[in-house]
One Martini backbone bead per residue (centre of mass of N, CA, C, O) as a GRO file, in nm:
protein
  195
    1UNK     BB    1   5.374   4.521  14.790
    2UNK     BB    2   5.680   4.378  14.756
    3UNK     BB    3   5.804   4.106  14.803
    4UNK     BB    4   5.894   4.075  15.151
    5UNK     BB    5   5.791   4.345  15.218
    6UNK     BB    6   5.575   4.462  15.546
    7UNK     BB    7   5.381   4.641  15.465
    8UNK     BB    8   5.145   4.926  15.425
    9UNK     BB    9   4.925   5.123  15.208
   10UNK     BB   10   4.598   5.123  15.049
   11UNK     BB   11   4.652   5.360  14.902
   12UNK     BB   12   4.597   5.469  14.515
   13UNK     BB   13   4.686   5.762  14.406
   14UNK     BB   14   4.736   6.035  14.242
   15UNK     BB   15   4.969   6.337  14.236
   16UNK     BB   16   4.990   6.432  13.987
   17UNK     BB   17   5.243   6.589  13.764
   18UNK     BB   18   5.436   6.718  13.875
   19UNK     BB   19   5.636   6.761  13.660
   20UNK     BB   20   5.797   6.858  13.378
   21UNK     BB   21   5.904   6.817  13.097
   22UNK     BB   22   6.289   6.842  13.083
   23UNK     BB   23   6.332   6.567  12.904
   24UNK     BB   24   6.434   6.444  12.545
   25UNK     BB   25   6.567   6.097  12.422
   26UNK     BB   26   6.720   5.983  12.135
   27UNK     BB   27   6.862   5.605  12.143
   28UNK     BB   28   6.853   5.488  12.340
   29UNK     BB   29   7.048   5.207  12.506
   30UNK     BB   30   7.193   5.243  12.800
   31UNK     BB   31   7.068   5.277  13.153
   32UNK     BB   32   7.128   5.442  13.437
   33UNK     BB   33   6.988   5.405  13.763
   34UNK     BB   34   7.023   5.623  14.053
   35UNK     BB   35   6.976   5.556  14.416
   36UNK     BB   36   6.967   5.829  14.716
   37UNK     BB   37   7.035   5.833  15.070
   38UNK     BB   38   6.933   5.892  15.390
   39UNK     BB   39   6.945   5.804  15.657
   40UNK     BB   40   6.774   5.792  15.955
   41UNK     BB   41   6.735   5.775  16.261
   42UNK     BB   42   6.807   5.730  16.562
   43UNK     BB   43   6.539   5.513  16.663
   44UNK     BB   44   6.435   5.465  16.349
   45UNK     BB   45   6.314   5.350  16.081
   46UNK     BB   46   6.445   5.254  15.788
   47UNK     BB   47   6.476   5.368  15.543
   48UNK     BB   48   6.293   5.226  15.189
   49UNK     BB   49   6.411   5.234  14.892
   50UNK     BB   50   6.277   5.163  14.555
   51UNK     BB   51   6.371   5.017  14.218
   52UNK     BB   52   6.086   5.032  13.929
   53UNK     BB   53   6.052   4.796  13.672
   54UNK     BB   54   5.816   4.825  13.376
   55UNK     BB   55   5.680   4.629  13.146
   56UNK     BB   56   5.584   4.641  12.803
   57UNK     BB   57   5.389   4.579  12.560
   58UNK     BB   58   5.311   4.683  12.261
   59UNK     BB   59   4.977   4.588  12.233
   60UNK     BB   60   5.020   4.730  12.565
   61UNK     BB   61   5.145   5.009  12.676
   62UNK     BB   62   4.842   5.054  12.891
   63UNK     BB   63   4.888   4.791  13.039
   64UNK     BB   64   4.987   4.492  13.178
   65UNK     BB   65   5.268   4.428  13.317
   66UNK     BB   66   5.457   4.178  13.231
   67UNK     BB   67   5.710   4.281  13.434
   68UNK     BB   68   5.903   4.304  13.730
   69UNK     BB   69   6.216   4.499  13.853
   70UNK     BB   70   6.341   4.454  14.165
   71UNK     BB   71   6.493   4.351  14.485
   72UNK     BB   72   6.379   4.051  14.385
   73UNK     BB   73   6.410   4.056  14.104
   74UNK     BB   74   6.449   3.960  13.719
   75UNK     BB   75   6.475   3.987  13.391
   76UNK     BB   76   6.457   3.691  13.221
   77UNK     BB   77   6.689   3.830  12.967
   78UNK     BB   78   6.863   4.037  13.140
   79UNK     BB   79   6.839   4.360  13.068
   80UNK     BB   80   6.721   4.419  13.406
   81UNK     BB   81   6.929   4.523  13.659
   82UNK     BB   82   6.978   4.511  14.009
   83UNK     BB   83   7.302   4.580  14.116
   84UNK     BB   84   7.176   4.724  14.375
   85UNK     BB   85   7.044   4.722  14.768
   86UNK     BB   86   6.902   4.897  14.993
   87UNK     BB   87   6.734   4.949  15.342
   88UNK     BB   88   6.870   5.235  15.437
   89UNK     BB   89   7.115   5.449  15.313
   90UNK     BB   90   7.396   5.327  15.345
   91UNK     BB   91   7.667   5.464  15.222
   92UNK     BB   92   7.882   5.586  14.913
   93UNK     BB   93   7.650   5.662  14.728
   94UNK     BB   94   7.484   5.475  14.539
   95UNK     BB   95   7.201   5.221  14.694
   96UNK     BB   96   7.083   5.225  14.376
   97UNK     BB   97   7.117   5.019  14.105
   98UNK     BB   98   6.993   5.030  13.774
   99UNK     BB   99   6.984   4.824  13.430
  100UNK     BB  100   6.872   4.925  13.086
  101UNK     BB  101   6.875   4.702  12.845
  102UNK     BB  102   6.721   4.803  12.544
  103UNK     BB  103   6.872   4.714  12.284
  104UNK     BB  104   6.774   4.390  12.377
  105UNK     BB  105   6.457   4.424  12.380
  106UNK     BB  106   6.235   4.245  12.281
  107UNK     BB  107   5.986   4.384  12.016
  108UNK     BB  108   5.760   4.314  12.243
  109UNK     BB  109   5.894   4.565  12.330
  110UNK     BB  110   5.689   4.903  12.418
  111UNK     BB  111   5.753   4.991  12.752
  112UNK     BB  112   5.956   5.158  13.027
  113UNK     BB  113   5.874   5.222  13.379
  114UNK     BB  114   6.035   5.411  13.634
  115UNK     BB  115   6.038   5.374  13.993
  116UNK     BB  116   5.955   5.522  14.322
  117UNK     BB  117   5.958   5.317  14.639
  118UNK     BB  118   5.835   5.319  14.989
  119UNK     BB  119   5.893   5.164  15.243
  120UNK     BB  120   5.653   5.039  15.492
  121UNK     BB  121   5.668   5.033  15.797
  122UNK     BB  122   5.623   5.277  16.032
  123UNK     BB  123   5.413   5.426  15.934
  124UNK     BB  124   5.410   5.719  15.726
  125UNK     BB  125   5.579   5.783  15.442
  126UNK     BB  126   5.751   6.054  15.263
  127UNK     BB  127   5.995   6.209  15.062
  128UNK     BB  128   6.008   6.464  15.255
  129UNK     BB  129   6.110   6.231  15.496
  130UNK     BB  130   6.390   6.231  15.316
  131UNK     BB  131   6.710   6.300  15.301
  132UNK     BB  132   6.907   6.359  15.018
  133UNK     BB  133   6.738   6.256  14.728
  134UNK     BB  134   6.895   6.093  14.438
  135UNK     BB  135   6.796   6.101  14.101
  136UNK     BB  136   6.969   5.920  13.833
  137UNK     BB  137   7.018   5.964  13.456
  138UNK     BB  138   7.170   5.767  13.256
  139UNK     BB  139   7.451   5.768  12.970
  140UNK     BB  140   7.733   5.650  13.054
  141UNK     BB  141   7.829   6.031  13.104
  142UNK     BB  142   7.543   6.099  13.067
  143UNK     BB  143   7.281   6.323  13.173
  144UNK     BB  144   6.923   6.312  13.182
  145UNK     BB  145   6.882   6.315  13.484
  146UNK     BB  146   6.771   6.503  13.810
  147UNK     BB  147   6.690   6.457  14.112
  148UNK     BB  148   6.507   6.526  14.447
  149UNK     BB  149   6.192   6.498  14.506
  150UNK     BB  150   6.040   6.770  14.564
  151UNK     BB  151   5.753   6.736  14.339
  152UNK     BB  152   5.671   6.472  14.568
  153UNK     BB  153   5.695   6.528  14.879
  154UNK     BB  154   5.381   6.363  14.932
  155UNK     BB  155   5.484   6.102  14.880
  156UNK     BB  156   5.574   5.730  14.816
  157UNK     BB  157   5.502   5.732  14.504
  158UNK     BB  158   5.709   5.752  14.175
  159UNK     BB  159   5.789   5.855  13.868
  160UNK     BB  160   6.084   5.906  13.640
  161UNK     BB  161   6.051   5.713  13.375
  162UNK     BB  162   6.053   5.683  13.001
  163UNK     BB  163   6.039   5.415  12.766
  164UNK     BB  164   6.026   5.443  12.394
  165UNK     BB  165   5.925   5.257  12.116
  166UNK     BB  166   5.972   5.292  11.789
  167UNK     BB  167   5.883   5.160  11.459
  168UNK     BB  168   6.214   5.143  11.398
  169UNK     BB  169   6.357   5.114  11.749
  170UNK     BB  170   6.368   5.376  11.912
  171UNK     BB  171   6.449   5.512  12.180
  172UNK     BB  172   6.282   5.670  12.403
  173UNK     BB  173   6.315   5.969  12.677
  174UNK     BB  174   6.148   6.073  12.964
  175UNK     BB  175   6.065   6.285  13.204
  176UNK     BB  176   5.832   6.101  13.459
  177UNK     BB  177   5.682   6.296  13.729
  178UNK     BB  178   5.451   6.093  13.935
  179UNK     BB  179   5.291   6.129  14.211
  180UNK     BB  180   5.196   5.887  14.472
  181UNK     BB  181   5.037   5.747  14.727
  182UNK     BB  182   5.169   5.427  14.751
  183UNK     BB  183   5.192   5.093  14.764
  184UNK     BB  184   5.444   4.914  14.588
  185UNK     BB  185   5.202   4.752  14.457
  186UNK     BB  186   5.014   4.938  14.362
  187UNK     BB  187   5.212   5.099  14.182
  188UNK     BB  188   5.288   4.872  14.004
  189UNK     BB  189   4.995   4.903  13.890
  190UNK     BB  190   4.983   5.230  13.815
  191UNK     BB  191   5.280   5.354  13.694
  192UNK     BB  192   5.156   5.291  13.345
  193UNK     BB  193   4.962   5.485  13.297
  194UNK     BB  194   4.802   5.727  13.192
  195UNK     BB  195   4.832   6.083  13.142
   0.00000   0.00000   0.00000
């Protein structure tokens, strides 16, 4: 689980490839992902979905994230900011946004993927017990991708997108749905791994 919040399951295997490729775009430079969800029904744990972002070495893409972006860390050079973090999914609107100003990312950066953890309160949550949840990836008012997770909704944690820089400097989009078994830490652990 991700520092600050308790409890979580202990198991993380991955649940297969989700959706397939639906997008691919190229020259990305900044692009912020936006995630929404109805809160809990009165009376029961709260919904608290968190966009995860591990940012990757050139030399090793599928090796361990040099570090990660959540709803209490952020990139030590400010180019990924969580600029929103709800734990309830209560307001209106996107309950969390974060903003990866790839063009920034120093060079020794070719590798980040971004995905969504529920975070486990009491008993265990999958996407498909949160209504109304919607993952919009955009660059300015382009939309890159937009799901619902319904391809993973028996998952508790999925990857949503891979950014990579190739060797001229250009960033690749992919949207990259496969959903994991898997509490916050867990996650942020195998969420980088090869498809």
């Amino acid at each position: 689980m991700c520092p600050g919040h308790p409890g979580g399951s202990t198991t993380a295997r991955s649940r297969g490839g989700g959706s397939p490729m639906s997008s691919v775009s190229k020259g990305i430079r900044k692009v912020e992902v936006g995630l929404k969800w109805d809160p809990s029904p009165a009376g029961t744990p709260p919904n608290d979905l968190d966009i995860i972002a591990a940012t990757y070495a050139s030399e090793a893409p599928y090796g361990n994230p040099v570090y990660l972006v959540h709803f209490d860390s952020r990139s030590p050079d400010g180019t990924i900011t969580l600029n929103r973090d709800s734990r309830t999914g209560q307001g209106f609107g996107f309950d969390e946004v974060m903003v990866l100003e790839l063009d920034r990312l120093a060079s020794t950066y070719s590798r980040v993927v971004v995905g969504v953890a529920i975070q486990q309160q009491e008993g265990q949550k999958v996407f498909g017990d949160i209504t109304n949840t919607v993952v919009r990836i955009r660059e300015g008012y382009t939309d890159l991708a937009q799901s619902d997770l319904a391809a993973v909704a028996g998952s508790t944690a999925t990857t949503i997108a891979e950014f990579t820089r190739d060797e001229s400097g250009t960033w690749t989009f992919r949207e990259a749905l496969r959903g994991f078994d898997a509490d916050p830490t867990s996650f942020a652990a195998l969420m980088g791994s090869e498809v």
